[in-house]
PLY file of the C-alpha trace (Angstrom):
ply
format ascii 1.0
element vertex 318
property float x
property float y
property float z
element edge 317
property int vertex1
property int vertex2
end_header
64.41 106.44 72.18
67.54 107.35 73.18
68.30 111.27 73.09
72.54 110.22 71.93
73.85 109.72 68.99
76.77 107.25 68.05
80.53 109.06 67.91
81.63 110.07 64.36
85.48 110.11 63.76
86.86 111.32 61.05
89.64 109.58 58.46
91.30 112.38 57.34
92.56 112.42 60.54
93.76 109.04 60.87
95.60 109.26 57.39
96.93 113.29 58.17
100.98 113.09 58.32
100.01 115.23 61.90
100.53 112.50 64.59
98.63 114.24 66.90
95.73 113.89 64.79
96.60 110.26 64.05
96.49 109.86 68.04
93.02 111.70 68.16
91.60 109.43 65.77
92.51 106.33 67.33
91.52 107.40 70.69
88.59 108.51 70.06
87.74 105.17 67.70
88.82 103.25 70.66
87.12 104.91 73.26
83.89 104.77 71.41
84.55 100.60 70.40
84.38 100.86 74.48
81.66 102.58 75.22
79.00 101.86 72.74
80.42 99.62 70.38
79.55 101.64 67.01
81.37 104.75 65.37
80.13 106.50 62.18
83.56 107.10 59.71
82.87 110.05 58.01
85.41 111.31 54.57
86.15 107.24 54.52
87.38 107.40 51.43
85.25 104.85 49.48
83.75 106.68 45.88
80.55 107.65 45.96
79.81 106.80 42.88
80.93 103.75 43.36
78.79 102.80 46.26
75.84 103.91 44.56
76.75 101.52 41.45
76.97 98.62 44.00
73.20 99.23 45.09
72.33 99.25 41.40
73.36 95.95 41.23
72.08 94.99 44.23
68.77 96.33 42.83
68.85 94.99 39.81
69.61 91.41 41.27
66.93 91.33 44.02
64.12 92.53 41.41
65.01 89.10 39.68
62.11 86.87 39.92
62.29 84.31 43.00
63.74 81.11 41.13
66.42 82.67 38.69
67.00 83.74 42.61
67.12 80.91 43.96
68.89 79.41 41.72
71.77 80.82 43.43
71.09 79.70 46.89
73.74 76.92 48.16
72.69 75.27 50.90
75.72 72.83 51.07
78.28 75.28 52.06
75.36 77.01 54.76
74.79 79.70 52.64
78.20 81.55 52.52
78.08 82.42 49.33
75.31 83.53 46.83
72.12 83.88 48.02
69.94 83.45 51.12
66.11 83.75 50.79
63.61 85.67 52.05
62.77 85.02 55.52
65.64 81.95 56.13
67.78 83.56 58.50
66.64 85.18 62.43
68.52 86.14 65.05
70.05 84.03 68.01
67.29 83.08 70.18
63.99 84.07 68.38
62.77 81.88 66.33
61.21 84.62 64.30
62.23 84.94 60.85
63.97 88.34 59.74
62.30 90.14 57.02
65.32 89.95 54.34
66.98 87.83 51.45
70.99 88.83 50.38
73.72 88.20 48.94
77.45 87.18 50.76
80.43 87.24 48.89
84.10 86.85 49.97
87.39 87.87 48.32
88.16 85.94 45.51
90.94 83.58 44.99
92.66 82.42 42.70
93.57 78.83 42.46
97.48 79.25 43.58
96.26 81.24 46.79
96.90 79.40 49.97
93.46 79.69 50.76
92.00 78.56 48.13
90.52 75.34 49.03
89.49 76.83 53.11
86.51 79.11 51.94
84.05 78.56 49.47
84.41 80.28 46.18
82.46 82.75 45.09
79.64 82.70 42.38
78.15 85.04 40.67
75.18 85.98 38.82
77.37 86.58 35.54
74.05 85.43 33.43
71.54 87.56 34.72
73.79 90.80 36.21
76.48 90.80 33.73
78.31 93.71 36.03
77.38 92.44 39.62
80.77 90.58 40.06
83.32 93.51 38.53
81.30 96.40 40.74
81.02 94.30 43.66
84.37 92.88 43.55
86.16 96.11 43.36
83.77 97.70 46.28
84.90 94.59 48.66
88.71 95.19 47.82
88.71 98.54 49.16
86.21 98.23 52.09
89.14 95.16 53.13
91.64 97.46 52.80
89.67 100.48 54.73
89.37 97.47 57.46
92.55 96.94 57.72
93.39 100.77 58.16
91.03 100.45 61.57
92.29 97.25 63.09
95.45 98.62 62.70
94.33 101.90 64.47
92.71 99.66 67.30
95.34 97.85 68.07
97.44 100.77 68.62
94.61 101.62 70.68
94.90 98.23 72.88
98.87 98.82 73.52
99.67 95.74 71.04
101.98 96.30 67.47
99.70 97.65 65.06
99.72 94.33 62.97
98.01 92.50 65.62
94.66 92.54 64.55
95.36 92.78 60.89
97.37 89.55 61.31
94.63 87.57 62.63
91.88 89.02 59.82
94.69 88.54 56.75
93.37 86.14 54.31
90.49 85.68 57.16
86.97 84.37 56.08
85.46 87.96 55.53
81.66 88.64 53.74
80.51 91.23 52.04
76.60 90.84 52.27
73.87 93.03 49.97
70.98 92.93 52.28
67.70 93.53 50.83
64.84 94.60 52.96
61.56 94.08 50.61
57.80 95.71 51.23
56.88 94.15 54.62
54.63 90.95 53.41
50.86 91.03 54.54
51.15 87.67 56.03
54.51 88.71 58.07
55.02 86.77 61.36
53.83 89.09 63.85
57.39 88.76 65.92
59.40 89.56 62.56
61.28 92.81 62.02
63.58 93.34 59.01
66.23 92.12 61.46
65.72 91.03 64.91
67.79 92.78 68.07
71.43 90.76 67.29
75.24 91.26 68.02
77.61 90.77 65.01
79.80 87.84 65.10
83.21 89.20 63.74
85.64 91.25 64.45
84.50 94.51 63.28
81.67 95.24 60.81
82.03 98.32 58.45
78.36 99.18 57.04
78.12 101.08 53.89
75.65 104.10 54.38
72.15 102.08 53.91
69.33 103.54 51.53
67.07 104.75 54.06
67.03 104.87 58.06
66.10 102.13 60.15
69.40 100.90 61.92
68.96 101.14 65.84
71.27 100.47 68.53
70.96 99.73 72.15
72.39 101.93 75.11
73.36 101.97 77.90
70.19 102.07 79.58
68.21 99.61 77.13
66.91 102.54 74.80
67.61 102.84 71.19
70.13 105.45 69.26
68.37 105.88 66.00
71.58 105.90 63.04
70.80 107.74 60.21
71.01 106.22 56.52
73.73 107.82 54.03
76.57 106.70 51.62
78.81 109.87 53.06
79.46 107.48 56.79
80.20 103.99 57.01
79.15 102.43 60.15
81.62 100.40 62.49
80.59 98.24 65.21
83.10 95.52 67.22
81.96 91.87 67.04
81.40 89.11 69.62
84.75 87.91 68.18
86.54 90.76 69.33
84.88 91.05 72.46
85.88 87.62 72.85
89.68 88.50 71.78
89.56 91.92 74.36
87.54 90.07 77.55
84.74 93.22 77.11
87.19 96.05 76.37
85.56 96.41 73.59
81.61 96.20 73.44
79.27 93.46 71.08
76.65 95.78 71.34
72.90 94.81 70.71
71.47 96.34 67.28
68.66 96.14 65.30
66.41 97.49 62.05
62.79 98.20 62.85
60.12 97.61 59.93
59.26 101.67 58.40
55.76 103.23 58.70
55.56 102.86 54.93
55.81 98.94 55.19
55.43 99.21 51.12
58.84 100.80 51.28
62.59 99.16 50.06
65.52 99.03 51.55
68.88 97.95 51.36
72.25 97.84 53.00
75.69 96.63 52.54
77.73 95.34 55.22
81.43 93.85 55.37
81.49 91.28 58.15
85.76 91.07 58.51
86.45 87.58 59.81
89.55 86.06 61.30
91.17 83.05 59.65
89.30 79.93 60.70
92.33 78.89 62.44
92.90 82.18 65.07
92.80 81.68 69.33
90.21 83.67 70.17
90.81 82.92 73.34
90.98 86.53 75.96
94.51 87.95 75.48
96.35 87.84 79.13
97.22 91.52 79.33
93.43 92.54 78.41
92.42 89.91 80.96
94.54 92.13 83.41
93.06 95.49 82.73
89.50 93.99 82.64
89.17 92.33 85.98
91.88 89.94 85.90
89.75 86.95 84.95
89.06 85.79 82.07
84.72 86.24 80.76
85.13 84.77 77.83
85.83 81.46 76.06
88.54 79.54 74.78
87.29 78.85 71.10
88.79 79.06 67.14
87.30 81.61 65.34
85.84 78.58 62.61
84.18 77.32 65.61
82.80 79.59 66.85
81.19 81.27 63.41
79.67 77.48 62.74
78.62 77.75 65.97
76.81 81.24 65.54
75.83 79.58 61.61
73.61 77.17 63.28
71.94 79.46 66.06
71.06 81.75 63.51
69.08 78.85 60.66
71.71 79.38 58.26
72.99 75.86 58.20
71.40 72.87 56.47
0 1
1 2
2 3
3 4
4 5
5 6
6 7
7 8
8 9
9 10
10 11
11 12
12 13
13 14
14 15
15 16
16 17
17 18
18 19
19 20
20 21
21 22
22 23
23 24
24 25
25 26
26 27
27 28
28 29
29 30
30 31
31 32
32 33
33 34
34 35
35 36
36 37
37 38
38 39
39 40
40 41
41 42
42 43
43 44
44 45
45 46
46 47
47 48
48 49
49 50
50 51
51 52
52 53
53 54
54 55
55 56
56 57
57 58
58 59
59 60
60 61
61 62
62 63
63 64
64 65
65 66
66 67
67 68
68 69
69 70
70 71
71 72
72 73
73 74
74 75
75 76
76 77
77 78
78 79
79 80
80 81
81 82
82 83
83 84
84 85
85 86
86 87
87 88
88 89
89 90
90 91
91 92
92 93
93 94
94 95
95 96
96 97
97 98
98 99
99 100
100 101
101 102
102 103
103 104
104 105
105 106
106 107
107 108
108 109
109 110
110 111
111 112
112 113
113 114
114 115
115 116
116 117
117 118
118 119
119 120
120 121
121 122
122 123
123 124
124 125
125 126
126 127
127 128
128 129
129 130
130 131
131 132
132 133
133 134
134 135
135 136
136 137
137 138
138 139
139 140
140 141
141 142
142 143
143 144
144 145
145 146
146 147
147 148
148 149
149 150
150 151
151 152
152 153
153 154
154 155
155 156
156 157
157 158
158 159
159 160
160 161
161 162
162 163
163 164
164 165
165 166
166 167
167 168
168 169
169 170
170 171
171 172
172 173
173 174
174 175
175 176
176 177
177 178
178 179
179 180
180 181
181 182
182 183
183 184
184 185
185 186
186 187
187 188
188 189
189 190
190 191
191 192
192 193
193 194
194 195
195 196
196 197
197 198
198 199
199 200
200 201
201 202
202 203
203 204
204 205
205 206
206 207
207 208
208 209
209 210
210 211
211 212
212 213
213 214
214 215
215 216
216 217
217 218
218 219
219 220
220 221
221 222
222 223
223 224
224 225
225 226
226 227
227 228
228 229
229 230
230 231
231 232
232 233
233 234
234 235
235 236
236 237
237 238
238 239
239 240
240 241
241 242
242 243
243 244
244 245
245 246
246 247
247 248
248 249
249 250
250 251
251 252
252 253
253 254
254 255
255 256
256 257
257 258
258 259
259 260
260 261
261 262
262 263
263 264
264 265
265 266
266 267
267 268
268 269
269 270
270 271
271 272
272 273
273 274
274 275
275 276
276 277
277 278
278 279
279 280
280 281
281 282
282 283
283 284
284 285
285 286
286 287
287 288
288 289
289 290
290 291
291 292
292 293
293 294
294 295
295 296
296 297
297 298
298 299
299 300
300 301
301 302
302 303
303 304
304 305
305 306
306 307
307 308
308 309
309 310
310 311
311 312
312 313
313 314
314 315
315 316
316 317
């Protein structure tokens, strides 16, 4: 293991009226999107209690009995909405199955939105979890807007206007997913973890404080930073996306969560994977090309191709 821990920055200091604090923040959020690829947010801003309310429901969905589950698994649209089941999807280039079932759920629309017919629509388990959709709803609302707050503060950071980023994620395919790690099954696959060693796809992904440790990621040197499990930090990490977008300014950093000693033990965790529009160049912006080499590492590709691309290395299409 690795004897570091991953930088914690503070939002008080990126909403103070103090520039100089504003400037600390966003240095020392983009200096750590550099080096490591992961930041803990500490005073974020999102309630407590209402964190806590959204893994109720996330509890009181995943104790449902497999087919009232499944019955909320859609296949035709890959599995961006509703439910995924246990053991479906692994990570890009191990066949192993993860050790997890969730839930994804994007913002949603109503019919008049421009949008409307690009991403699926939601659905919810009204029937069984009369509350799931109003707690989970609000919770994605203001983890969007919290997102926007930091892409905004990185792309100060990268010398662009602070809508740069925010521009390209606005009305963008984002996906709140309620992960739920169950007791590790007797008859596990021997090469299955609760979720194999994997970069994120997005942009940026904004963790809510999972119920219990297990979340490692990889440094420098190939070791592991052990990140602790707690509603008070929400964990940021930079995508392959925006590595893509920054030629490797900013890291896609290798992460994973290992199976517990207790293998009869639950856990779960809430990530918001914020998405570009289908539509956005992610192709590597010239003046990051410059300060990175001055050729481009990356590929010229849409950010809906390359997410179906990622959808079908991953098992998640049908």
């Amino acid at each position: 293991m690795s004897g570091r821990s991953i930088p914690t920055c503070d939002m008080r200091d990126l909403n103070s009226e103090d520039p100089e604090r504003q400037k600390r923040f966003i240095r020392q959020m983009g200096d750590a999107l550099k080096d490591i690829g992961f930041f803990a947010l500490e005073n974020h801003g999102i309630p407590i209690p209402e964190i806590e309310s959204a893994y109720e429901e996330a509890q009181n969905f995943f104790s449902l009995d497999s087919d009232t589950k499944s019955s909320y698994e859609q296949r035709q649209i890959n599995r961006q909405r509703g439910f995924t089941s246990f053991g479906v999807e692994h990570a890009k280039d191990n066949p192993a199955p993860d050790l997890k079932e969730f839930w994804q759920t994007g913002r949603t629309l109503d019919s008049e939105h421009p949008k409307f017919e690009t991403y699926p629509s939601n659905i919810w388990p009204d029937k069984d979890c009369p509350s799931f959709k109003e707690v989970i709803d609000g919770l994605f609302l203001k983890m969007e807007n919290l997102s926007t707050r930091l892409l905004e503060a990185a792309s100060i950071y990268l010398d662009k206007d602070k809508h740069w980023l925010p521009d390209m994620s606005n009305d963008g395919n984002t996906i709140l997913r309620l992960i739920h790690y169950p007791p590790i099954p007797d008859d596990a696959d021997v090469n299955s973890v609760r979720s194999s060693a994997h970069e994120d796809i997005n942009l940026i992904t904004l963790l809510v404080g999972a119920t219990a440790d297990g979340l490692e990621v990889m440094d420098h040197d190939g070791t592991w930073i052990k990140v602790a499990g707690n509603h008070n930090h929400i964990i940021v990490d930079s995508g392959d996306m925006l590595q893509n977008l920054t030629n490797g300014l900013f890291k896609s950093t290798t992460h994973r969560v290992v199976n517990p000693e207790n293998s009869r033990a639950r856990r779960f965790s809430m990530p918001m994977f914020v998405h570009p529009r289908d539509e956005v160049d992610l192709t590597p912006d010239d003046e990051l090309v410059q300060i990175t080499g001055g050729e481009a590492k990356f590929e010229s590709i849409t950010a809906g191709e390359y997410l179906y691309q990622r959808l079908v290395e991953i098992g998640l299409t049908s």
